[in-house]
N, C-alpha and C positions, 0 to 999 in steps of 0.2 A: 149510833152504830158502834161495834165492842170496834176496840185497839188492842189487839193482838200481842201479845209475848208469851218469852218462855223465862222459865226460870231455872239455872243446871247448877245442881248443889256440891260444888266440889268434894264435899266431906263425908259423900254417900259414894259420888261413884267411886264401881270400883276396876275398872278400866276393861269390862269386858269384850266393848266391840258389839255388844247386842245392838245398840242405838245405830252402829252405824251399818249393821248388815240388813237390820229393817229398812235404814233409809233406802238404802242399793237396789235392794228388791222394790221397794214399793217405787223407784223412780230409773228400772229397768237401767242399772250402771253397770258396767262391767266391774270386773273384782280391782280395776286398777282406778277406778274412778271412785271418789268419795266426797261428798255436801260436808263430811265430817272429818274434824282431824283430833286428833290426839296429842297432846304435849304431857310430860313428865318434870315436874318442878321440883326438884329436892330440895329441903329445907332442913337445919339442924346442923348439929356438930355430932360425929360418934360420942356414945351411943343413943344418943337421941334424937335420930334420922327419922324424916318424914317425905313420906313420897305422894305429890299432890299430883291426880290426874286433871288435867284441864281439857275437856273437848270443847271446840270450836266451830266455829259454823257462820252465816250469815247472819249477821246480827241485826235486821231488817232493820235498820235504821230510818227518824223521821226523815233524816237531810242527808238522803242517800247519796255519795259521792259517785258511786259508779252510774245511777241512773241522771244525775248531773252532766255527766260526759259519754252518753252514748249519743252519736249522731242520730241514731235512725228510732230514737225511744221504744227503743224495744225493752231496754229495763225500766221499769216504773213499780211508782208506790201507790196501791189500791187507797180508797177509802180508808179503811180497817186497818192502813200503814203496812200491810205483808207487802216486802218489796219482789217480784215478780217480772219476769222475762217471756216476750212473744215470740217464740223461735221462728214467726213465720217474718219477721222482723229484721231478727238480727242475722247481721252480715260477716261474721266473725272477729273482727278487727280488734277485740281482745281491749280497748280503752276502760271497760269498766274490770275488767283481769287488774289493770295498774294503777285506776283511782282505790279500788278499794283497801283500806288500811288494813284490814284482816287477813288477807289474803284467801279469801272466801268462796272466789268463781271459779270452776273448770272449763274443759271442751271438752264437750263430751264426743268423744271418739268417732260414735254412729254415725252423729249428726251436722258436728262441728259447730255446733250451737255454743253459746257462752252460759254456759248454765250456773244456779246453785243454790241451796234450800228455799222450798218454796211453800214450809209450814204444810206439805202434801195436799196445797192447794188444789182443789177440784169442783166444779159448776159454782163458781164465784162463793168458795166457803174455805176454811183450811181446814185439816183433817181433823178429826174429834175424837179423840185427840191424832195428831201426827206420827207416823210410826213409832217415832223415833221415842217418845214419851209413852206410847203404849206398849212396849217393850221392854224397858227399861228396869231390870231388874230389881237394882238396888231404890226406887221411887227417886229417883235420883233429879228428874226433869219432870216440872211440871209448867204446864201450859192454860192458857185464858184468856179471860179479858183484864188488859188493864186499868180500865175505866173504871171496873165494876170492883169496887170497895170490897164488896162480900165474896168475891169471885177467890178459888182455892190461890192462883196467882198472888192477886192481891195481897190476899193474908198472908201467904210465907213470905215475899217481900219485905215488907214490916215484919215479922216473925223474928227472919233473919238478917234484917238492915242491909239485905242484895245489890251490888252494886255493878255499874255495865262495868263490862273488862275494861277497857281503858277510858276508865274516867265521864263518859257520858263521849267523847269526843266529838261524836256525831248522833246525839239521841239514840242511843241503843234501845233494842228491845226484847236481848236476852239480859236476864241478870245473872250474878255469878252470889254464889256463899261459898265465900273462899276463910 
């Protein structure tokens, strides 16, 4: 069975928000709600200032902390590691909002579900790709399997020596080329 990631190339994007208004649409968010956030890193001394974009997101981690601490297992980690939420499940109570280290989950407004990227998971598959990767102007995210040696994932990994955002802390399964 594939093992799912992504991989988001800091040194491509170029912070236009395409990723995250595909996401919105394709998982019916209102404009204040977002699976995606943006951070601005500067780096350098004048005049040789650099402005690194970092989007973030759920990093579906193997040893998911927030599906760790929901009572009612409504977040859980598939086969295929995409960590995923049964809204018919959850009861709001927001515990995987404050195990998780990213700060990753929303409520989503409609519903009051504890929601947050879900690889645009659909009839036990994720998206092929997920919006947010088919969108993406600058080829900035690419997404696979990580098992799979030959798989595009794979190879830029190794390509780019990609590493999770903080350190592996909880088996990530975005990488970053920062």
């Amino acid at each position: 069975m594939a093992r799912y990631g992504m991989l988001i190339n800091t040194k491509k994007c170029v912070g236009c928000f395409a990723c995250r208004l595909a996401c919105q649409a394709k998982n019916h968010l209102e404009p204040t709600e977002a699976f995606i956030k943006f951070h601005e890193i500067e780096t350098g001394e004048f005049p040789n200032v650099y402005n690194e974009i970092v989007p973030t997101q759920c990093q579906h981690c193997e040893d998911a902390p927030c599906a760790a601490v929901c009572p009612t297992h409504a977040t859980y980690v598939t086969d295929s590691g995409v960590v995923l939420v049964d809204p018919e499940k959850c009861i709001g109570c927001k515990y995987c909002m404050a195990a998780c280290p990213y700060q990753a989950r929303i409520v989503q407004e409609s519903t009051g579900v504890v929601e947050k990227c879900r690889f645009c998971w659909e009839n036990g598959e994720p998206g092929n790709p997920p919006a947010c990767v088919g969108t993406c102007i600058s080829g900035a995210r690419v997404f696979g399997d990580l098992d799979d040696p030959e798989s595009d994932i794979s190879q830029a990994i190794a390509q780019y020596h990609a590493q999770p955002l903080a350190s592996n802390l909880t088996a990530s399964k975005i990488y970053y080329v920062r």
